[in-house]
BAFI-3210 file (N, C-alpha, C; in Angstrom, 3 decimals, decimal comma, padded with zeros to 6 digits):
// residues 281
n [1|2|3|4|5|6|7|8|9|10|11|12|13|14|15|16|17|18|19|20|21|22|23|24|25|26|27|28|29|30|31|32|33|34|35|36|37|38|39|40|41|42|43|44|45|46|47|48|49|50|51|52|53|54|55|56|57|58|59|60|61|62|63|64|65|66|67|68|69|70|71|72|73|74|75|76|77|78|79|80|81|82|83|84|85|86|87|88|89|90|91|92|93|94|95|96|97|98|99|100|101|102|103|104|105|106|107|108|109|110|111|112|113|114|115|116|117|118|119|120|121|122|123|124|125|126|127|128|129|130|131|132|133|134|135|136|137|138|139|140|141|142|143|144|145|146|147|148|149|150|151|152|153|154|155|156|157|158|159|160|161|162|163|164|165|166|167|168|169|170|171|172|173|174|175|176|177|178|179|180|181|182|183|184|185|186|187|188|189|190|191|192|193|194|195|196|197|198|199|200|201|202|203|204|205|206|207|208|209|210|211|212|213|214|215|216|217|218|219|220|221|222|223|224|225|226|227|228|229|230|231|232|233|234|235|236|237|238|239|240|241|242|243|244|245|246|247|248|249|250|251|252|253|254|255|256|257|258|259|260|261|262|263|264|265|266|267|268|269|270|271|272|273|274|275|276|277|278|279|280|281]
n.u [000,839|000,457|000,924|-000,133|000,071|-002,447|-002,276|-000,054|-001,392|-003,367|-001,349|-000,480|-003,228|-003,323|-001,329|-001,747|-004,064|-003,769|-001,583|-003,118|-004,540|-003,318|-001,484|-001,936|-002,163|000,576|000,024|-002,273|-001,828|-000,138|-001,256|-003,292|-001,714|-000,723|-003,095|-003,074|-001,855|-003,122|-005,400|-008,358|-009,587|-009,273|-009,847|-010,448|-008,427|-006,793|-007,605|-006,948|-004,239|-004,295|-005,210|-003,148|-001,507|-002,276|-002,089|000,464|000,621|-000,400|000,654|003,167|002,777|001,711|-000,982|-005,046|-006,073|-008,556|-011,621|-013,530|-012,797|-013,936|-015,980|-014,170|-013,512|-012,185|-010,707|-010,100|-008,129|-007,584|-004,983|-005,533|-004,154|-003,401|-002,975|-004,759|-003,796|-004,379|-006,079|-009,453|-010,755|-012,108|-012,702|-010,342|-009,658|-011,423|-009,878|-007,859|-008,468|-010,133|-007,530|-006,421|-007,864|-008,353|-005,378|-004,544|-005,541|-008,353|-011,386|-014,251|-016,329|-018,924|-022,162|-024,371|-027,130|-029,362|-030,964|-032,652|-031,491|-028,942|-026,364|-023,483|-020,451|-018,308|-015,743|-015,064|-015,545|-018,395|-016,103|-016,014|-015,766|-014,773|-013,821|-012,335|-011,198|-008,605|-006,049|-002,563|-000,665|-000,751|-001,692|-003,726|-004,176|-006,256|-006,704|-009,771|-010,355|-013,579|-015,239|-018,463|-019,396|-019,133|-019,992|-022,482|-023,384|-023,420|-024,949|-027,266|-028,198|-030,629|-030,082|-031,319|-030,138|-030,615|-030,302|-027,801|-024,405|-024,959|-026,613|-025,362|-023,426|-024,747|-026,285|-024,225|-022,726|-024,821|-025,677|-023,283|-023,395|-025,759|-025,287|-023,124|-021,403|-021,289|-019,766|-017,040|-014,861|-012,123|-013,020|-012,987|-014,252|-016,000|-016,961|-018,932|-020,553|-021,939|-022,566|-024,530|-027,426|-025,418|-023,150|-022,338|-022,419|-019,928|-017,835|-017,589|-017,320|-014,705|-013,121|-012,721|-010,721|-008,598|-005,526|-005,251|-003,064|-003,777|-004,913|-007,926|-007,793|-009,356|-009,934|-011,751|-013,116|-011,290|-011,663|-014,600|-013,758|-012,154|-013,655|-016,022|-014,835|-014,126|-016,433|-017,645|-015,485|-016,592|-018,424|-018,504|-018,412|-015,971|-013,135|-013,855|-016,236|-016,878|-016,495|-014,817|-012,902|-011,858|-013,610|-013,263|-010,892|-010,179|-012,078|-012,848|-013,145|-015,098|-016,039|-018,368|-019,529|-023,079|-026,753|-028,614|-031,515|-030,294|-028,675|-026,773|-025,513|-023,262|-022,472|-019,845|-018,373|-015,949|-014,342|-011,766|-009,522|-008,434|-008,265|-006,578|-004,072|-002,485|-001,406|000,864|000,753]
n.v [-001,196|002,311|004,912|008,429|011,978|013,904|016,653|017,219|015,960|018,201|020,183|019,312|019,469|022,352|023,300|022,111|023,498|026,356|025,327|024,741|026,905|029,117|028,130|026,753|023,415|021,396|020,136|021,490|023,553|023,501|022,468|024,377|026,460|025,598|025,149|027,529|028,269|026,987|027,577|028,337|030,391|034,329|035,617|033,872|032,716|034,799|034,967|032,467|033,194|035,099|033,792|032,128|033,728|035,175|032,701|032,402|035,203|034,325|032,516|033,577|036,143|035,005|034,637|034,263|032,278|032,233|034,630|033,000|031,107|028,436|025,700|023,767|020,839|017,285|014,288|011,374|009,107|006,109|004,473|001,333|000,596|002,563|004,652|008,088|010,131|012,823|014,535|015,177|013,841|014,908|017,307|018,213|018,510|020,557|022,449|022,990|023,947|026,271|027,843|027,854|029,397|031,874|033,010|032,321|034,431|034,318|033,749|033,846|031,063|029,624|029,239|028,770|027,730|026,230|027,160|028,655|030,264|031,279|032,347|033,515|031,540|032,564|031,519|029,208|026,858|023,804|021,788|019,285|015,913|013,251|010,452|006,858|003,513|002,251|-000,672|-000,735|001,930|004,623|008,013|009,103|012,278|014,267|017,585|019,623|022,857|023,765|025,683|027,764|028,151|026,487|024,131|024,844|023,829|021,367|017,955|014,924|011,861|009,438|007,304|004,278|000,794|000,420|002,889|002,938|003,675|006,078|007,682|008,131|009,898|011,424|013,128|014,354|015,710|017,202|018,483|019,777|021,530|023,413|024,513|026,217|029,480|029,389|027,658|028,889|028,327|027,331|024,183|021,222|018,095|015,993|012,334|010,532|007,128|004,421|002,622|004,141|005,709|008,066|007,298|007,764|010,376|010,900|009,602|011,130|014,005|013,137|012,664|015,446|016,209|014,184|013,961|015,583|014,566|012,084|008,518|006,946|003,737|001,370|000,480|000,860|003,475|005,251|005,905|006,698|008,843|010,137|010,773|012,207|014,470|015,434|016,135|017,776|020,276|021,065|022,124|024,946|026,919|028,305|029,247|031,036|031,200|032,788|032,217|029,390|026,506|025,717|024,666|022,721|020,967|018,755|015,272|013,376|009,875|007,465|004,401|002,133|-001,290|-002,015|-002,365|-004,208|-003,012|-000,684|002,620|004,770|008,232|010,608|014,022|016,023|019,441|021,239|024,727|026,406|026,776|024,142|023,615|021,568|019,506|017,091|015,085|012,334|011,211]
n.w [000,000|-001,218|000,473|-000,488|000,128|000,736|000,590|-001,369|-003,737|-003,899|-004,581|-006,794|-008,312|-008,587|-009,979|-012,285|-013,213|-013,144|-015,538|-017,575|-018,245|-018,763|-020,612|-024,032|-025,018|-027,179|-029,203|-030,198|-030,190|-032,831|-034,668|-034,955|-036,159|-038,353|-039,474|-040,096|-042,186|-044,267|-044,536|-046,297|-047,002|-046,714|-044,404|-042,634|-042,270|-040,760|-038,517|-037,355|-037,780|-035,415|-033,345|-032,805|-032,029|-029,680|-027,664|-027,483|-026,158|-023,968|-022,915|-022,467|-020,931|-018,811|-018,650|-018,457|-021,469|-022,466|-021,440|-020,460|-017,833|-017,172|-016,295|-013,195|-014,831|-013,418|-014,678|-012,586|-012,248|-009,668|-008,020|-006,801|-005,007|-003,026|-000,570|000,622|002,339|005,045|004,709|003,656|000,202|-001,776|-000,891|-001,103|-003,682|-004,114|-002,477|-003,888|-006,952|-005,551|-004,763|-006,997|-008,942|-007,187|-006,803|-009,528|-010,650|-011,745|-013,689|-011,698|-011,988|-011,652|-009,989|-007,375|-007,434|-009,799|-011,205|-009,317|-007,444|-008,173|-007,565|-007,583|-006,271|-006,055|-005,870|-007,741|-007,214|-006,380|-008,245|-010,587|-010,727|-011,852|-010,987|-011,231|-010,089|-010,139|-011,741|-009,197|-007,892|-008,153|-009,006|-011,339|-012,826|-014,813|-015,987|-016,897|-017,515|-018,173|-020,867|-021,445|-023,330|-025,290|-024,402|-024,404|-026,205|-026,828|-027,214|-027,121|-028,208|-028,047|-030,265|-032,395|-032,982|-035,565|-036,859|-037,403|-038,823|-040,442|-039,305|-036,619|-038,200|-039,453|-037,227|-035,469|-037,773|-038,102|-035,524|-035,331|-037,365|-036,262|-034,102|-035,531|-035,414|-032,513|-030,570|-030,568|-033,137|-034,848|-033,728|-031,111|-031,469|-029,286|-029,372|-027,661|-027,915|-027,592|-024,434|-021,927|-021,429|-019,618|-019,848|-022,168|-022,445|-020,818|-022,222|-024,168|-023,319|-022,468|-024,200|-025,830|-024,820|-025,207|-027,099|-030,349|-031,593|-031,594|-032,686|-033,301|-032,442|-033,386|-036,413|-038,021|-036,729|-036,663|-039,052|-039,392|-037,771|-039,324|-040,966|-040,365|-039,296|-042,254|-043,683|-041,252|-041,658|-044,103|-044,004|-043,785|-041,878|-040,379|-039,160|-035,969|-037,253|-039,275|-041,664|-043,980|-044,223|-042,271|-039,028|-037,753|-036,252|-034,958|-034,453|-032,147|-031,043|-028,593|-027,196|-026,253|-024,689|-025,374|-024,799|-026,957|-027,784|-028,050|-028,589|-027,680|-028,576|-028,129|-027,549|-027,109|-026,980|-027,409|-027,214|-029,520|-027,138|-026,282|-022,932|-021,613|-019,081|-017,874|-015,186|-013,262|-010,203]
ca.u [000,000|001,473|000,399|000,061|-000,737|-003,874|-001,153|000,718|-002,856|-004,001|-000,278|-000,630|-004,030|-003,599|-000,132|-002,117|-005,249|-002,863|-000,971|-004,090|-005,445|-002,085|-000,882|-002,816|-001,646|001,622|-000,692|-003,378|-001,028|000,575|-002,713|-004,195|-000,443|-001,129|-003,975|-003,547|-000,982|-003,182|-006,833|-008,664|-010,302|-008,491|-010,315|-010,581|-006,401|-006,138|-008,502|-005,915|-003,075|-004,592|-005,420|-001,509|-000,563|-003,078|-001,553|001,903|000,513|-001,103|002,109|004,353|002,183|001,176|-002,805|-005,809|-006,367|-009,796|-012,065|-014,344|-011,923|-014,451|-015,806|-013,018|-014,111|-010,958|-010,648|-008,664|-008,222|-007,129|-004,989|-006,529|-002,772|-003,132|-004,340|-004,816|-003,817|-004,035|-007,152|-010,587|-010,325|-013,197|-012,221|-008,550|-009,381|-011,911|-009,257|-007,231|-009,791|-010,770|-006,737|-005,692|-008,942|-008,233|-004,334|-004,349|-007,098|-009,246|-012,801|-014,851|-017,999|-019,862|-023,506|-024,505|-027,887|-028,861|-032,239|-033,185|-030,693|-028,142|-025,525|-021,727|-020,111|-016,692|-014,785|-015,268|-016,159|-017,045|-015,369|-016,696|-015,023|-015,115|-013,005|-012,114|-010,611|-007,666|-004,617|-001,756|000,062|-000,823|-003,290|-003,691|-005,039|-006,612|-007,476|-010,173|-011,308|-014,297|-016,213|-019,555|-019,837|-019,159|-020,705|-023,889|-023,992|-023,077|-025,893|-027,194|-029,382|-030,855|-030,010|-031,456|-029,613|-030,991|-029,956|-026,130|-023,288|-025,200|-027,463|-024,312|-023,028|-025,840|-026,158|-022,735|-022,786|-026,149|-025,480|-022,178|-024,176|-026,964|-024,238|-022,570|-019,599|-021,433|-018,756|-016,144|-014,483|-012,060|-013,317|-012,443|-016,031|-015,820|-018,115|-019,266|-021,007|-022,558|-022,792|-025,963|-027,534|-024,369|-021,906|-022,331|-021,713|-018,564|-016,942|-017,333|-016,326|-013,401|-012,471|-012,648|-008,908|-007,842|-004,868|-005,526|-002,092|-003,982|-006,292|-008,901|-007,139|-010,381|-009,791|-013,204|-013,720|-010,602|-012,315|-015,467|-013,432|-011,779|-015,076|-016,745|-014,096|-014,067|-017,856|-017,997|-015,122|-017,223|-020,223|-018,450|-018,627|-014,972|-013,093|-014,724|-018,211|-016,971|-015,984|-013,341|-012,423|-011,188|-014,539|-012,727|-009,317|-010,231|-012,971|-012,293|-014,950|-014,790|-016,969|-018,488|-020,577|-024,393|-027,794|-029,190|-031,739|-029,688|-026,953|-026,463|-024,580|-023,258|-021,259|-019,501|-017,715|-014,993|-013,856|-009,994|-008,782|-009,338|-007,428|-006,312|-003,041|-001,944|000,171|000,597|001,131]
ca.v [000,000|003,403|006,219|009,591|013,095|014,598|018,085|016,772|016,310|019,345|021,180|018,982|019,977|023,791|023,367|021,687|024,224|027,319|025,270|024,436|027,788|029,600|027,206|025,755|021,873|021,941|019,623|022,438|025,146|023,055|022,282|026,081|027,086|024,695|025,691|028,842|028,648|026,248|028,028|029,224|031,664|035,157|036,199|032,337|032,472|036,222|034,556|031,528|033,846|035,779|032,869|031,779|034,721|035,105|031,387|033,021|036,085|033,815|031,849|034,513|036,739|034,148|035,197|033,180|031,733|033,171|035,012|032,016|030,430|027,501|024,855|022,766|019,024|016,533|012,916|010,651|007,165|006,241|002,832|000,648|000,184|003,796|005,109|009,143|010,744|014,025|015,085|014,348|013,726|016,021|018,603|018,392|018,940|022,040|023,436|022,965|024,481|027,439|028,906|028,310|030,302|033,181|033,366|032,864|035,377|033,202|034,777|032,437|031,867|028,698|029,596|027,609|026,971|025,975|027,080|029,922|031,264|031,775|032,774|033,072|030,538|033,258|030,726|028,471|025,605|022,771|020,993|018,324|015,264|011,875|009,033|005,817|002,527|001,203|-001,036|000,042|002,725|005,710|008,590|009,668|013,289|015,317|018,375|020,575|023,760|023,866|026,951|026,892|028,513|025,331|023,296|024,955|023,322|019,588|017,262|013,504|011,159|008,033|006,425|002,611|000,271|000,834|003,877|002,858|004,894|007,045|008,319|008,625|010,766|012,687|014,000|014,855|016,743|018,154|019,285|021,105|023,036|023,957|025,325|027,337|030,257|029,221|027,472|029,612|027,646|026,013|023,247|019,831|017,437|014,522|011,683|009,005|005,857|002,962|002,243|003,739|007,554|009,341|007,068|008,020|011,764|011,016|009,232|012,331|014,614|012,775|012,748|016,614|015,903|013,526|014,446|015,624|013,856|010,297|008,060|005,751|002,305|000,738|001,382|001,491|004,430|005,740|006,627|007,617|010,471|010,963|011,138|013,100|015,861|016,019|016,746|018,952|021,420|021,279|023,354|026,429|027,822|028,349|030,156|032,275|031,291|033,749|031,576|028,949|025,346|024,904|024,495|021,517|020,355|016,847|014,488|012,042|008,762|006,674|003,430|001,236|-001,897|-001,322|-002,952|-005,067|-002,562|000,767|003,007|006,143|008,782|011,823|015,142|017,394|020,549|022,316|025,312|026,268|026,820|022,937|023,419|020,507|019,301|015,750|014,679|011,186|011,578]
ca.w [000,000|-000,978|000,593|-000,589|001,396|000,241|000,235|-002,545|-004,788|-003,973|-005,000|-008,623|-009,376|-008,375|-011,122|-013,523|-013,241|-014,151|-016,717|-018,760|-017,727|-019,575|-022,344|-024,665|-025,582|-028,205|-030,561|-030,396|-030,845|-034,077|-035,935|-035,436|-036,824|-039,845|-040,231|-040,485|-043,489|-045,439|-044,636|-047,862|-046,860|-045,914|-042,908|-041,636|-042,048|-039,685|-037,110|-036,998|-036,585|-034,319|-032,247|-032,269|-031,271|-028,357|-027,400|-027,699|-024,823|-022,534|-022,283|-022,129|-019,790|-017,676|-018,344|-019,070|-022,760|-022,701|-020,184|-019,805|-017,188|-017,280|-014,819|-013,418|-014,504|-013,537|-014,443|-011,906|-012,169|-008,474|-008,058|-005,431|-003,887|-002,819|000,632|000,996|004,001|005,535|004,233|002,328|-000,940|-002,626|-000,285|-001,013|-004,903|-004,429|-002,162|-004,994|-007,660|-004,942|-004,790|-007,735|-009,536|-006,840|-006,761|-010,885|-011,593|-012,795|-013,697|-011,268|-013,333|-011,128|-009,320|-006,265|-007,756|-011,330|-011,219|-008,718|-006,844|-009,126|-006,417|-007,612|-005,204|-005,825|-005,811|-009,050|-006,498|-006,923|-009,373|-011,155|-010,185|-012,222|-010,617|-011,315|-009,516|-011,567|-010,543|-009,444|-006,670|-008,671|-009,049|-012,607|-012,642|-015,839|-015,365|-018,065|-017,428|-019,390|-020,786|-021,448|-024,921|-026,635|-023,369|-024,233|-027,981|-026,833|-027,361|-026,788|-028,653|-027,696|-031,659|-032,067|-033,915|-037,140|-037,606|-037,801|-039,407|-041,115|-037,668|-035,878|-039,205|-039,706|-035,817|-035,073|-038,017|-037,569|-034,361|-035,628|-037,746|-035,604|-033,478|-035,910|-034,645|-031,130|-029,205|-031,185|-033,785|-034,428|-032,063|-031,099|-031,261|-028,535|-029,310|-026,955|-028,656|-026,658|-023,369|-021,176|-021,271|-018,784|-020,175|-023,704|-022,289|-020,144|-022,957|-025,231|-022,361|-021,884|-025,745|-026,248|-023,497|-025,847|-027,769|-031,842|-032,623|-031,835|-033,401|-032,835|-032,439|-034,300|-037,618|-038,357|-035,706|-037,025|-040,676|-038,854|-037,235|-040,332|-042,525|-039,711|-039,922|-043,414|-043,134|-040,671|-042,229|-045,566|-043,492|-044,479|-040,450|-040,469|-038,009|-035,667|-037,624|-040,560|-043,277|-044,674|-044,129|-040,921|-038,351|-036,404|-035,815|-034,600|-033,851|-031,398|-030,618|-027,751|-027,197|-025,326|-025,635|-025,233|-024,341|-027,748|-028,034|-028,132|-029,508|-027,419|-029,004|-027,292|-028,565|-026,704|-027,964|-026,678|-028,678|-029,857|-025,992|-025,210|-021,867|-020,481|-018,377|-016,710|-014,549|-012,845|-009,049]
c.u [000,882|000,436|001,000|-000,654|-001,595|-002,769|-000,738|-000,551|-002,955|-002,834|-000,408|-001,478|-004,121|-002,047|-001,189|-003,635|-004,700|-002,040|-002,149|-004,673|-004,459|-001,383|-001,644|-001,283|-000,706|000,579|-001,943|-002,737|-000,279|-000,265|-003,675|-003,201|-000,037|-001,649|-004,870|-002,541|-002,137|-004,752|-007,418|-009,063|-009,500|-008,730|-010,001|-008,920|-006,093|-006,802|-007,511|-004,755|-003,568|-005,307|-003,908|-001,010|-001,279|-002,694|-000,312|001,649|000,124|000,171|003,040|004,057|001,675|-000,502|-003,835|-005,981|-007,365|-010,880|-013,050|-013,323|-012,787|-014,781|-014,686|-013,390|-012,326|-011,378|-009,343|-008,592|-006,922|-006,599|-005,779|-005,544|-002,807|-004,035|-003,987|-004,921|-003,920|-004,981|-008,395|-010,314|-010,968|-012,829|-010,976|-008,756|-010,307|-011,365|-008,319|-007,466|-009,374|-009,165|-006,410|-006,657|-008,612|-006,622|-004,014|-004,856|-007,591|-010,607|-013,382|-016,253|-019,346|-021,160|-023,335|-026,014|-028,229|-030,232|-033,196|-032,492|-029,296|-026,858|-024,336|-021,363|-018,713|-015,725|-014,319|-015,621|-017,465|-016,925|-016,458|-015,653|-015,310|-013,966|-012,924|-011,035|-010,156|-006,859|-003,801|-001,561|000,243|-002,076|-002,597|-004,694|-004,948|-007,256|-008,056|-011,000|-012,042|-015,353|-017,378|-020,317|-019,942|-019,980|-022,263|-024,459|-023,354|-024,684|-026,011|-028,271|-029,206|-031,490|-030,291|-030,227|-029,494|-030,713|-028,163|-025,341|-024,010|-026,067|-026,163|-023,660|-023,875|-026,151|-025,282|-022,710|-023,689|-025,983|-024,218|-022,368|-024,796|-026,064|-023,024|-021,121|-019,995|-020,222|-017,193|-015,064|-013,181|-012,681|-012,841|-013,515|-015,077|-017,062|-017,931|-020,384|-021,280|-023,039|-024,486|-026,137|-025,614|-023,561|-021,456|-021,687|-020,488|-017,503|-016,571|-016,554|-014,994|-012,292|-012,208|-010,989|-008,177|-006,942|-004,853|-004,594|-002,340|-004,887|-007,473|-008,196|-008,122|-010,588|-010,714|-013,797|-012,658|-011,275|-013,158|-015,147|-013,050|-012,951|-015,837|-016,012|-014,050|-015,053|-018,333|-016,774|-015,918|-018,159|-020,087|-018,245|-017,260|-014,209|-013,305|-016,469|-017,636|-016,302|-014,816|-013,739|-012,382|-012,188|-014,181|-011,650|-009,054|-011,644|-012,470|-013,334|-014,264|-015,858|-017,341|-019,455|-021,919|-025,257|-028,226|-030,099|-031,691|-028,659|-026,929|-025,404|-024,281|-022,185|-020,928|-018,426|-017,108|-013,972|-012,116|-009,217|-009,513|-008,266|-007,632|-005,275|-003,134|-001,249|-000,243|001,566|001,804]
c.v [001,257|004,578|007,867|011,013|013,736|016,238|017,882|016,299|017,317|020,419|020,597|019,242|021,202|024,088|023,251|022,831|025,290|026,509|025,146|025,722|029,308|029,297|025,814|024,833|022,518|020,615|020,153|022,948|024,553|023,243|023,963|026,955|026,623|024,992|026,827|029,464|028,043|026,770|028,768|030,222|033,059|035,387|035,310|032,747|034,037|036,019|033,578|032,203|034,404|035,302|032,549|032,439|035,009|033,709|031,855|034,222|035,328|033,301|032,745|035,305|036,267|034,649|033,907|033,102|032,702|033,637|034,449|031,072|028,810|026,616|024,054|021,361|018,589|015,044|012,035|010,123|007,583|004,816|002,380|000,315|001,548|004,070|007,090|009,453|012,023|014,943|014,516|014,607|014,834|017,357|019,740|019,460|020,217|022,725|023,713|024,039|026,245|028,330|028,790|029,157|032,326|033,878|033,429|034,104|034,918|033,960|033,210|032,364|030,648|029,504|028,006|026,997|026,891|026,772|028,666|030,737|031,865|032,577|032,643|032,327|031,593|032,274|029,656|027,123|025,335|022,515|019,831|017,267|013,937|010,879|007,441|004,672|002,079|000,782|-000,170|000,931|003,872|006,131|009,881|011,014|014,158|016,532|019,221|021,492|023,789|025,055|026,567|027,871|027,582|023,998|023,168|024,235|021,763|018,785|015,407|012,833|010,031|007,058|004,915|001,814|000,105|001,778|004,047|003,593|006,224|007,843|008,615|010,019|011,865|013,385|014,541|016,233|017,696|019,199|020,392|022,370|023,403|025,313|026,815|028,314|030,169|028,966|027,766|028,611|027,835|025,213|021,728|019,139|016,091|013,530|010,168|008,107|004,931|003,686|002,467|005,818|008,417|008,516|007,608|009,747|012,180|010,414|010,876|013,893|014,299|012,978|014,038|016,602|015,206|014,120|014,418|015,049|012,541|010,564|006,975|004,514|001,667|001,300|001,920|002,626|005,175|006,669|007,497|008,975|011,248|011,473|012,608|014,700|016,622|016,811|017,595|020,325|021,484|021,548|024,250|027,318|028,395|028,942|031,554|032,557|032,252|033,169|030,563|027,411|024,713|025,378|023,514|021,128|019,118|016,430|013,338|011,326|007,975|005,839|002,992|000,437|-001,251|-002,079|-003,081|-004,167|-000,833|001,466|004,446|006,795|010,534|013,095|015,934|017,762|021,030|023,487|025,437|026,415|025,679|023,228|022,323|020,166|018,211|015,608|013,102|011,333|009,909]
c.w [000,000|-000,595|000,069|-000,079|000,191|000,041|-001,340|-003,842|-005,170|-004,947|-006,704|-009,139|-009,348|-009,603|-012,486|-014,276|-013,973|-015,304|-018,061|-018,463|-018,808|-020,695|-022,315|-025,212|-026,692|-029,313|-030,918|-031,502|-032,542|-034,894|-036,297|-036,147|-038,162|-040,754|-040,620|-041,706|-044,830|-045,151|-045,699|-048,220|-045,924|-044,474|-042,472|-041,350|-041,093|-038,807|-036,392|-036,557|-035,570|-032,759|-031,646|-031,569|-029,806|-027,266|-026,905|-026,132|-023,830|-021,937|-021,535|-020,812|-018,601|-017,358|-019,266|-020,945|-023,564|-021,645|-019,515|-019,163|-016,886|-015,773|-014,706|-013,545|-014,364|-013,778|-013,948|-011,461|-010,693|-008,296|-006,834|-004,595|-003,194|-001,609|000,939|002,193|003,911|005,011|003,325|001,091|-001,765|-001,744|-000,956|-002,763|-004,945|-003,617|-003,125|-006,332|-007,010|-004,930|-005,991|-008,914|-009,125|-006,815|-008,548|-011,731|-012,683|-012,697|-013,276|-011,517|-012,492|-009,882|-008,627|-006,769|-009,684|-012,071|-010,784|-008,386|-007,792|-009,109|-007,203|-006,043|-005,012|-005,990|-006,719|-008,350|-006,345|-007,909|-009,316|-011,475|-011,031|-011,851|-010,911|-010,431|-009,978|-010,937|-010,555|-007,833|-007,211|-008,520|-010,874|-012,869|-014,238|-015,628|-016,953|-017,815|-018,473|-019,588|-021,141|-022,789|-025,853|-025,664|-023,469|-025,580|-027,674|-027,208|-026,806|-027,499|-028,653|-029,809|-031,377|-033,193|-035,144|-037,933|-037,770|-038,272|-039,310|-039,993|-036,673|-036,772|-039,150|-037,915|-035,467|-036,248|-038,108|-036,501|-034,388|-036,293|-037,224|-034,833|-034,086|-034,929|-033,361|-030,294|-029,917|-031,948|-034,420|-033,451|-032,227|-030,642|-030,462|-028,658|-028,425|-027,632|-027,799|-025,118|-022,538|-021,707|-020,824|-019,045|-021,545|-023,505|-021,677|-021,295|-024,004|-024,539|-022,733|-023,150|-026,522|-025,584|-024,466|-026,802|-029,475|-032,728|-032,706|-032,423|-032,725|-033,040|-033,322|-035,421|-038,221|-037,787|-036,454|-038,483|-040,313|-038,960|-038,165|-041,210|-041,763|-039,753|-041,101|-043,924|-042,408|-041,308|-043,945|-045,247|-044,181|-043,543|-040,440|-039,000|-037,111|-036,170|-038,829|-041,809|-043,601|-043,948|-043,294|-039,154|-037,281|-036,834|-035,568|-034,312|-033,454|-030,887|-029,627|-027,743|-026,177|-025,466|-024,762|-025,142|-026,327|-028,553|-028,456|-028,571|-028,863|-027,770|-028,686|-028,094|-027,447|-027,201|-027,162|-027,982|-028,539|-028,348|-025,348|-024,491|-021,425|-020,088|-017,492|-016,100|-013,634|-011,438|-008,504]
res [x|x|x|x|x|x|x|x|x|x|x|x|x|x|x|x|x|x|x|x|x|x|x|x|x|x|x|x|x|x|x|x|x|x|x|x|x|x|x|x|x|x|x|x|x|x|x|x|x|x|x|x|x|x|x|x|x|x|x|x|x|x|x|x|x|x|x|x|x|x|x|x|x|x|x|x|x|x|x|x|x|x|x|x|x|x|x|x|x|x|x|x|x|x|x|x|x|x|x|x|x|x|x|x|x|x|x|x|x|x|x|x|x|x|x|x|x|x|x|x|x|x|x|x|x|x|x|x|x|x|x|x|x|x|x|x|x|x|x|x|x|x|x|x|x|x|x|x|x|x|x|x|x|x|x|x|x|x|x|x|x|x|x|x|x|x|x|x|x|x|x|x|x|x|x|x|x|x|x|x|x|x|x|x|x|x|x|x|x|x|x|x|x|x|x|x|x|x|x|x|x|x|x|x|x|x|x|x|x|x|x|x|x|x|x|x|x|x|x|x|x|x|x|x|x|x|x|x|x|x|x|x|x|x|x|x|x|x|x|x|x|x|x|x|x|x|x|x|x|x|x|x|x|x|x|x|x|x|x|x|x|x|x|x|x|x|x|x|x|x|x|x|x|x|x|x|x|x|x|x|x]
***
């Protein structure tokens, strides 16, 4: 059994909060620097630089990306050899969350209710916490601030089996158009496939994190993503919603099997500042 102090959490996800909070991913920053030589459209190509270079100040200046500092979701597979000391665990990570929002100047954008009250909490707490039980004497922590311009254009549909490829095809990109220069574009589409209702939406979550230099191991998912990309930059939305080619950067699918009678298929969107940052404690 290895133990680790609930301190030493809290100090990696309050690192990892400002690093994804200051520099965007180097396989972001490559593909919006790509594709902003090979974009067809003029304007689309001075939106792309002018994203790089905004990439280029955050770094340098040590300031946020963009002024939706986002909710903090983390995902963090926990081995089962591992015992936390020296504090609660959910605590540990929205003390985590709560300084590094107010010592980064982070714009803290979370309400305590969803509904009525509509309270800033000040503090961007809480976080939105998904854990897992994996082997092992580690704790594997992701961290993604997420805004909620491209949060607000995700979707979910309960697809049956019948409607195969082409119902997975036709929604994903449906829903990219509906959305339009909404969750500010470039974006990176995460799709979840199988499993139950809220798994179909954590897989796609989890796949907006995933890195744009992989692929789908299933080659057949692999094309998907490729077909689905090719499809969604041939809307026309481009970057920024004002024209050209380049509407998404990646689509990434994740799976899982599914009940006989079902095919849930989930989208979520995160636009050109996907912040995210790992580290393995």
């Amino acid at each position: 059994m290895r133990e680790i102090e609930a301190s030493v959490i809290k100090k990696t996800i309050y690192d990892l909060i400002l690093k994804a909070s200051y520099e965007i991913g180097d396989d972001v920053y490559a593909c919006v620097a790509n594709c902003a030589e090979c974009e067809e459209s003029p304007s689309g190509r001075e939106v792309l630089k002018q994203l790089k270079e905004n990439y280029d100040i955050a770094k340098r200046e040590r300031v946020a990306i963009c002024q939706d500092t986002g909710m903090c979701v983390l995902f963090i597979d926990i081995g089962q050899e591992v015992h936390i000391t020296g504090g609660d665990f959910t605590e540990t990570v929205n003390n985590a969350v709560r300084e590094a929002y107010k010592e980064g100047y982070l714009r803290k954008s979370v309400v305590n209710d969803p509904l009525y009250d509509r309270i800033n909490t000040k503090d961007n707490t809480p976080a939105v916490i998904h854990t897992r039980i994996v082997p092992g004497d580690k704790i594997d922590i992701m961290v993604t601030p997420k805004g909620f311009g491209s949060e607000n254009m995700s979707a979910i549909k309960m697809l049956v089996p019948a409607d195969g490829e082409k119902g997975v095809i036709d929604f994903v990109v449906d829903t990219v158009k509906k959305a339009g220069p909404n969750p500010c574009p470039p974006i990176i589409v995460g799709v979840g496939i199988g499993g139950t209702f809220e798994i179909a939406a954590l897989m796609a979550k989890r796949m907006t994190a995933r890195s744009i230099d992989t692929v789908n191991p299933d080659p057949r998912y692999q094309r998907l993503e490729e077909e689905l990309l090719r499809r969604i930059n041939c809307l026309g939305i481009g970057p920024a919603g004002i024209g050209g080619r380049t509407t998404a950067l990646k689509v990434n699918i994740e799976t899982y099997p599914t009940h006989i009678a079902g095919m849930p298929v989930a989208i979520n969107i995160v636009c050109h500042a996907a912040r995210h940052a790992h580290a393995v404690i």
